[in-house]
C-alpha positions as CSV (number, residue, x, y, z in Angstrom):
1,X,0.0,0.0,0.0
2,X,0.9,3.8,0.0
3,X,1.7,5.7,3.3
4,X,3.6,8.4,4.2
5,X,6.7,8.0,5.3
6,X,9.3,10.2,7.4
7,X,12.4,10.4,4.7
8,X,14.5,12.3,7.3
9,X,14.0,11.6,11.0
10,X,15.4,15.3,11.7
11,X,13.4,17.0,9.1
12,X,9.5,17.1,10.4
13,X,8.7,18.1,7.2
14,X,10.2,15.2,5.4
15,X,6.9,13.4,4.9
16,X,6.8,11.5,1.4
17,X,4.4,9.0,0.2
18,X,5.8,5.8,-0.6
19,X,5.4,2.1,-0.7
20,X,5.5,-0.1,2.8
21,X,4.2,-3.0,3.5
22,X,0.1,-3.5,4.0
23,X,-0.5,-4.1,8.1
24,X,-0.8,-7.5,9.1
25,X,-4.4,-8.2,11.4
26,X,-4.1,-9.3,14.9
27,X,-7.3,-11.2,16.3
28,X,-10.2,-9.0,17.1
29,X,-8.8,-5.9,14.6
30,X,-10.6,-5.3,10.9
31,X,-8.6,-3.7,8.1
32,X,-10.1,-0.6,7.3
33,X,-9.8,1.1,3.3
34,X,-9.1,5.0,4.5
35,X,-10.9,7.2,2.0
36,X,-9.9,10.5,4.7
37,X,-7.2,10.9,7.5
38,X,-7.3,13.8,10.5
39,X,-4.5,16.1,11.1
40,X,-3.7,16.6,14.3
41,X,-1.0,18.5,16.4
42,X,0.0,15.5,17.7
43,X,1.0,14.2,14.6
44,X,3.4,17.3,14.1
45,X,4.9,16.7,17.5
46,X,5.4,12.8,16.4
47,X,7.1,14.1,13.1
48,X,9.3,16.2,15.3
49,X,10.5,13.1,17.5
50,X,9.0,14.2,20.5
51,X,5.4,11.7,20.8
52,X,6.7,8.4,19.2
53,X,3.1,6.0,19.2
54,X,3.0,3.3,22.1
55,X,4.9,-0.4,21.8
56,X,3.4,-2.1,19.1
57,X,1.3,0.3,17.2
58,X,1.5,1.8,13.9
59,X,5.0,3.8,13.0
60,X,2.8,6.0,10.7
61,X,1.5,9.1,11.2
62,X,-2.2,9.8,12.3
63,X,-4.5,9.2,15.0
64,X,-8.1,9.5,13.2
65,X,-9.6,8.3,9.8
66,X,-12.9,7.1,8.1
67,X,-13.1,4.3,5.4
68,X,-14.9,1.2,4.4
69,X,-13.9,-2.4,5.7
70,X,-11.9,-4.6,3.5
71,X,-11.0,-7.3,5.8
72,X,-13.3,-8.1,8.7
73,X,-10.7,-10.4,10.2
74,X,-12.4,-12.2,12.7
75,X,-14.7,-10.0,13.8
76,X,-17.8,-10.9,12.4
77,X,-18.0,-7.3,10.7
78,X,-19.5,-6.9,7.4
79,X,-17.1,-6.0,4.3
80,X,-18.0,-2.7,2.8
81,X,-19.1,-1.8,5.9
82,X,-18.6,2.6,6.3
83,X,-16.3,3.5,9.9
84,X,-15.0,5.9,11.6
85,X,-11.7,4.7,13.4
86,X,-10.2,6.3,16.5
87,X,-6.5,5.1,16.1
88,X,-2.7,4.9,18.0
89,X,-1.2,5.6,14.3
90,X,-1.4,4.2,10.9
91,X,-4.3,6.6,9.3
92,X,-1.8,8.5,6.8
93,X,-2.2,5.4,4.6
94,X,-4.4,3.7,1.8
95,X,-5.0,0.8,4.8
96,X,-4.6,0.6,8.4
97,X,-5.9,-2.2,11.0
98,X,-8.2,-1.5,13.3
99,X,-9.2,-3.1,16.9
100,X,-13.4,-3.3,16.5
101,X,-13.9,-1.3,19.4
102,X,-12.2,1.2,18.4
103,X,-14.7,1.6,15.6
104,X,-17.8,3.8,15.5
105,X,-20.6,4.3,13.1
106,X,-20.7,7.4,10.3
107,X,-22.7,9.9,12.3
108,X,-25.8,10.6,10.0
109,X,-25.2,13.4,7.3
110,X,-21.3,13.1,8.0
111,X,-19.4,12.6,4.7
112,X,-16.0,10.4,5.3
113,X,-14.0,13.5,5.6
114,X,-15.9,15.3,8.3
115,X,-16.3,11.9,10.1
116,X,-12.5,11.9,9.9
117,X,-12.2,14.9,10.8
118,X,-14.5,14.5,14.1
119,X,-13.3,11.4,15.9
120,X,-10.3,11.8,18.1
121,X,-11.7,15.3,19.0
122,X,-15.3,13.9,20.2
123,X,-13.4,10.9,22.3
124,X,-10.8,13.1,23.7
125,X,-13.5,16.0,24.4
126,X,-16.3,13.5,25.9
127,X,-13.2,11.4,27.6
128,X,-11.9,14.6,29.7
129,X,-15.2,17.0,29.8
130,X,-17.8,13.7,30.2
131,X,-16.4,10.9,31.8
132,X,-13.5,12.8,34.0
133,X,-14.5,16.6,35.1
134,X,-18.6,15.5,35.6
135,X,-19.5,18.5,33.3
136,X,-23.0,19.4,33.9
137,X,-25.5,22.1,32.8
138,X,-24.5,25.5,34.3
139,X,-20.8,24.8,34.8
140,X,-18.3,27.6,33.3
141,X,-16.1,26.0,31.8
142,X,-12.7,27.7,30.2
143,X,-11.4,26.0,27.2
144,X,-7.5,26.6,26.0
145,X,-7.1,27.0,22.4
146,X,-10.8,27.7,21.6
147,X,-10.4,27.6,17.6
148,X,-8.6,24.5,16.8
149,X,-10.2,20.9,16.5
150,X,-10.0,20.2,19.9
151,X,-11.6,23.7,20.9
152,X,-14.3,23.9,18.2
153,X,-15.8,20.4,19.1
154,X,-15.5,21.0,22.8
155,X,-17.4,25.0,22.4
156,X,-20.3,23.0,20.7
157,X,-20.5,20.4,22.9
158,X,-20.3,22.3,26.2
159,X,-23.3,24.6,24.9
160,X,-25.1,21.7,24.3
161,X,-25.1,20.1,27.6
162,X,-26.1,24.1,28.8
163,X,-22.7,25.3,30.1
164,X,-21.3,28.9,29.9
165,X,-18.3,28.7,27.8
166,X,-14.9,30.9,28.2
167,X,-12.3,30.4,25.2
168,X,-8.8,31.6,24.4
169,X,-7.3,32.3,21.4
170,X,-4.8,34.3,20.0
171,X,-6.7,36.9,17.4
172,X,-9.6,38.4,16.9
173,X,-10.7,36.6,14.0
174,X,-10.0,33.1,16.4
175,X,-12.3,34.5,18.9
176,X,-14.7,36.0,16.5
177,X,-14.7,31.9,15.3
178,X,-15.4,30.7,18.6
179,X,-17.9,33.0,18.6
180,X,-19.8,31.7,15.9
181,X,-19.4,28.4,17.6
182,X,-21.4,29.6,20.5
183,X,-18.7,30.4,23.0
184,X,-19.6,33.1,25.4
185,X,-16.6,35.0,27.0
186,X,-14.1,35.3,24.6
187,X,-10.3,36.3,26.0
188,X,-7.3,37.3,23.8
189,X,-4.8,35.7,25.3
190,X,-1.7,38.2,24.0
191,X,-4.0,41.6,25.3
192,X,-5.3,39.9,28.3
193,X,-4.9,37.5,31.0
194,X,-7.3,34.8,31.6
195,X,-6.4,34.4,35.3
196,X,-7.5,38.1,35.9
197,X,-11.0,38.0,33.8
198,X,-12.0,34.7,35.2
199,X,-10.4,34.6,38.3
200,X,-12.5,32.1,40.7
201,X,-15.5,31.5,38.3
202,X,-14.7,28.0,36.3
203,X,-15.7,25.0,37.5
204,X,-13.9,22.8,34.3
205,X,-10.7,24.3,32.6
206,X,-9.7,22.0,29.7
207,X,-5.9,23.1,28.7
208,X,-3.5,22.4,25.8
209,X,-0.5,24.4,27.3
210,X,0.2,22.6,30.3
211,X,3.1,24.1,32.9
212,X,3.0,27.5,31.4
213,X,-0.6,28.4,32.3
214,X,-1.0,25.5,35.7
215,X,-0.5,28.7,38.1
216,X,-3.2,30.8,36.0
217,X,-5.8,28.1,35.5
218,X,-5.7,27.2,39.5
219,X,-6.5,30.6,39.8
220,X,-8.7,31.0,37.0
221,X,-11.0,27.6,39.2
222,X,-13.6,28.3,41.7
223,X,-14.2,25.6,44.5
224,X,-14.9,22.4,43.6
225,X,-12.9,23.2,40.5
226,X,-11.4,20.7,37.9
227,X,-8.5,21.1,36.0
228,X,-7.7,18.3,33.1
229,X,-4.4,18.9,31.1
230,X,-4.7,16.9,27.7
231,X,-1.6,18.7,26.2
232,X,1.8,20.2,26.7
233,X,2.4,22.9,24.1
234,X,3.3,25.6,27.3
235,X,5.8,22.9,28.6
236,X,5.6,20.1,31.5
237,X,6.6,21.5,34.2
238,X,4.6,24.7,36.7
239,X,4.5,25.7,40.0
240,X,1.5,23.9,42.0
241,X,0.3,25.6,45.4
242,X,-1.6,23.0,46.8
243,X,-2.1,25.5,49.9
244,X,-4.2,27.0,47.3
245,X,-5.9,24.2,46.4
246,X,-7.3,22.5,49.4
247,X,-9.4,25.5,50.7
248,X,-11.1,25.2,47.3
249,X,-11.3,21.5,47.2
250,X,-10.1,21.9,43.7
251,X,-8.7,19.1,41.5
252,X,-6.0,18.3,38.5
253,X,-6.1,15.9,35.8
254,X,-3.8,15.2,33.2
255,X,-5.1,12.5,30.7
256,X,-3.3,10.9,27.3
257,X,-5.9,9.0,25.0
258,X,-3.5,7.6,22.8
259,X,-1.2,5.9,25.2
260,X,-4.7,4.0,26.8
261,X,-5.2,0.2,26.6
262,X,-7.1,-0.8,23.7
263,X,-9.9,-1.9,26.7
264,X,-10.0,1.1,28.1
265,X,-10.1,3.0,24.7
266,X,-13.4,1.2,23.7
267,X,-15.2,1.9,26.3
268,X,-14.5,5.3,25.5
269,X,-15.2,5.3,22.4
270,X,-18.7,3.5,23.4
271,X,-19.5,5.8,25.4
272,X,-18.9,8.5,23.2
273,X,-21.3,7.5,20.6
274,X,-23.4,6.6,23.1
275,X,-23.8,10.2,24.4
276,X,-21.9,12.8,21.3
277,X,-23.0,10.8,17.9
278,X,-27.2,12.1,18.6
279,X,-25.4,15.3,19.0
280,X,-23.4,15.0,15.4
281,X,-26.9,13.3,13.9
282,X,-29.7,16.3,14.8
283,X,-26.9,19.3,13.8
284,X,-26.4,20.2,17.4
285,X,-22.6,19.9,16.6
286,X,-21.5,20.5,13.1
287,X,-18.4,19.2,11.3
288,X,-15.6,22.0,11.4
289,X,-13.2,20.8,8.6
290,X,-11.5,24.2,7.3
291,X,-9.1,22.8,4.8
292,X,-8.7,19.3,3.1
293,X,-5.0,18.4,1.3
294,X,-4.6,15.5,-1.1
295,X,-2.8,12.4,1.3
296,X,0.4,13.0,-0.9
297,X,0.8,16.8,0.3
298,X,0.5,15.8,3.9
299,X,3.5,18.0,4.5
300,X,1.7,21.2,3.4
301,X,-1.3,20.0,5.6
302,X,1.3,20.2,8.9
303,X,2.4,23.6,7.6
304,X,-1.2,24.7,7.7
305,X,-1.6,23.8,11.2
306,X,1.7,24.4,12.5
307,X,1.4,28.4,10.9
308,X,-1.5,29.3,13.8
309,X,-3.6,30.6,10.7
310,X,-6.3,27.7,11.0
311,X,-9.5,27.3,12.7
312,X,-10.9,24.2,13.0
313,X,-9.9,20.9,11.6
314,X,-7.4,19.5,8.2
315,X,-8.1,16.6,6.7
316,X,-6.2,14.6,4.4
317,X,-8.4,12.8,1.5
318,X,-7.0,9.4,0.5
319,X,-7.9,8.4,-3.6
């Protein structure tokens, strides 16, 4: 099959699409066709070196995709059969395997590349907002980064389970974005500071900057408050008062998806069609795909994201 390939470990950019080998199926994993591939940041940070994928999964690049099964393995599954696939790597190829539960169904009126487009984002989103921080109707909740994939889904999703929503972003034509999307305090992160404007008020933070911001989002969190890190871009390391904390009763989680047992990453995914795909089906949330690049020019896609000019999610679309 055709994937692409890093040429030059030390050059991120070095992504070429070339021959390899077609992935062999281990028991309870389908092969899936991939018609479209998400582009995430955490694919640019892989290129770079810095996130290799766990022991045993896929060298290639991408953590999303939708396609059509052409093997069912020994699954039972029907050939032909249309998928999203929430993956550890693999999905910046013509095939990549699968494990079933880490399937899902097309949402209804989602084409292949806005289901591909929408995957990783609604079990990472549902995974950290859902299942970990409790989010429930009336929480504030601050979201880091509001106009990438990550922030888009999450705006959407937190106005439809009747939260407040507080974004940053890093223009006005970001925040005007997350406007649009529904968000309701909007906070330029070069003009202002978050910690000031919100200080005390947010009962969920979800963060993509890590140890640069920990200080301001503790400060940023009313009692009973909940913190979950899902990203590093600020760095790894802050300074934590818990002498802060404990009058507040407030809380810090930092979650990975992609490092998760394949157990553990099915249940999320079944949850989150359980609870986010009636959301995709009735237009509550809409696809945010802003740019598609053919597979082959997945090096111009990473430029894309990695130039701070785009708002909501790049696909790649495989012939």
């Amino acid at each position: 099959m055709k994937a692409i390939t890093q040429t030059d470990p030390d050059n991120p950019r070095s992504l070429k699409l070339a021959e390899v080998d077609s992935p062999a199926l281990q028991p309870g994993e389908v092969l899936v066709e991939v018609r479209a591939a998400g582009v995430n940041r955490a694919d640019l940070v892989q290129a770079q070196g810095m996130y290799p994928p766990p022991q045993g999964a896929s060298e290639i690049l991408g953590l999303e995709c939708a396609g059509v099964i052409a093997d069912a393995g020994d699954t039972g599954r029907e050939l032909g059969q249309e998928v999203g696939c929430l993956l550890a790597g693999g999905a910046y190829a013509e095939y990549v395997a699968v494990p079933e539960g880490q399937l899902t169904p097309i949402p209804e009126g989602f084409s292949m590349v806005d289901t591909a487009g929408v995957v990783e984002a609604a079990a990472t989103v549902w995974s950290n907002l859902g299942m970990v921080a409790g989010m429930k109707k009336g929480d504030r909740v601050l979201i880091h980064g509001g106009s990438g994939g990550i922030g888009s889904f999450a705006i959407q999703l937190c106005k439809a389970f009747g939260c407040e929503v507080a974004v940053t972003a890093g223009s006005q034509e970001k925040l005007d974005y997350c406007r649009e999307l529904g968000a309701d305090i909007l906070i330029d992160y070069k003009e202002q500071s978050f910690a000031q404007e919100l200080k005390g008020s947010c009962d969920i933070i979800l963060d993509v900057v890590g140890g640069a911001y920990l200080e301001d989002n503790i400060t940023s969190l009313g009692a009973d408050g909940r913190l979950v890190v899902i990203a590093l871009q600020g760095g790894a390391k802050g300074t934590l008062s818990l002498g802060r904390m404990m009058p507040r009763r407030l809380s810090v989680h930092a979650t990975t998806l992609r490092a998760r047992p394949t157990e553990m990453k099915s249940a999320i995914v079944a949850d989150t069609v359980k609870h986010v795909w009636p959301l995709l089906a009735d237009g509550t949330i809409k696809a945010n795909v802003s740019r598609t690049f053919p597979l082959a020019d997945a090096s111009l896609a990473h430029d894309h994201l990695d130039s701070g000019n785009n708002t909501g999610k790049i696909v790649l679309e495989v012939s």
